[in-house]
N, C-alpha and C positions, 0 to 999 in steps of 0.2 A: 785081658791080656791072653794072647796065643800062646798055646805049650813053645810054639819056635820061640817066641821075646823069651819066655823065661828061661826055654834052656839057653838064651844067647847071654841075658842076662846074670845066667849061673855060671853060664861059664867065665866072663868077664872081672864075676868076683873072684870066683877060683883064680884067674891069672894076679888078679889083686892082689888077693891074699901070698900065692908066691914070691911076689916080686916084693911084698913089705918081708918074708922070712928070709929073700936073702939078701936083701937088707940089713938085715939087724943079725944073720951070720954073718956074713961079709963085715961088719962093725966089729964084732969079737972075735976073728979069725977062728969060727967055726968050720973045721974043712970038711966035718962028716955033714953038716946042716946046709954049708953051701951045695954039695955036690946030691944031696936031698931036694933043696931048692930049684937047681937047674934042672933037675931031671922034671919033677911037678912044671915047671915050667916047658920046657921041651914037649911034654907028654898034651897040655893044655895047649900052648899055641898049636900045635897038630892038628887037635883036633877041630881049634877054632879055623885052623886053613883048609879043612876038607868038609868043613860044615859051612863054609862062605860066613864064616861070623870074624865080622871088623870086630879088632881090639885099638881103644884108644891108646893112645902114646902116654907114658907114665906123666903125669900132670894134669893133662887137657883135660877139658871139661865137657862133659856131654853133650853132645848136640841136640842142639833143637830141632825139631819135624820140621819144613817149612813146607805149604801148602800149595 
């Protein structure tokens, strides 16, 4: 694995990871944890749009290589 797959793939969990916290703020009307959330969010898409690193859509599954 290439340092780029893993940073693409670090950064993908890192979007993961926000998007399950504000989640589960958003569920207990956490408003200091949502607005924690969006920012980690905001901050990680960013950098995934100036690093050219696709983020899947919340659900989808990972694509396969095709040759």
């Amino acid at each position: 694995m290439t340092v780029a797959q893993e940073f693409a793939e670090g950064l993908v969990a890192r979007i993961v990871q926000a998007r399950s916290r504000l989640a589960d703020a958003a569920a207990s009307a956490d408003l200091a944890g949502i607005a924690a959330a969006l920012d980690e969010l905001e901050d990680a898409y960013g950098l995934a749009r100036t690093s050219g690193v696709a983020v899947p859509r919340p659900g989808a599954q990972k694509e396969e290589t095709r040759s």
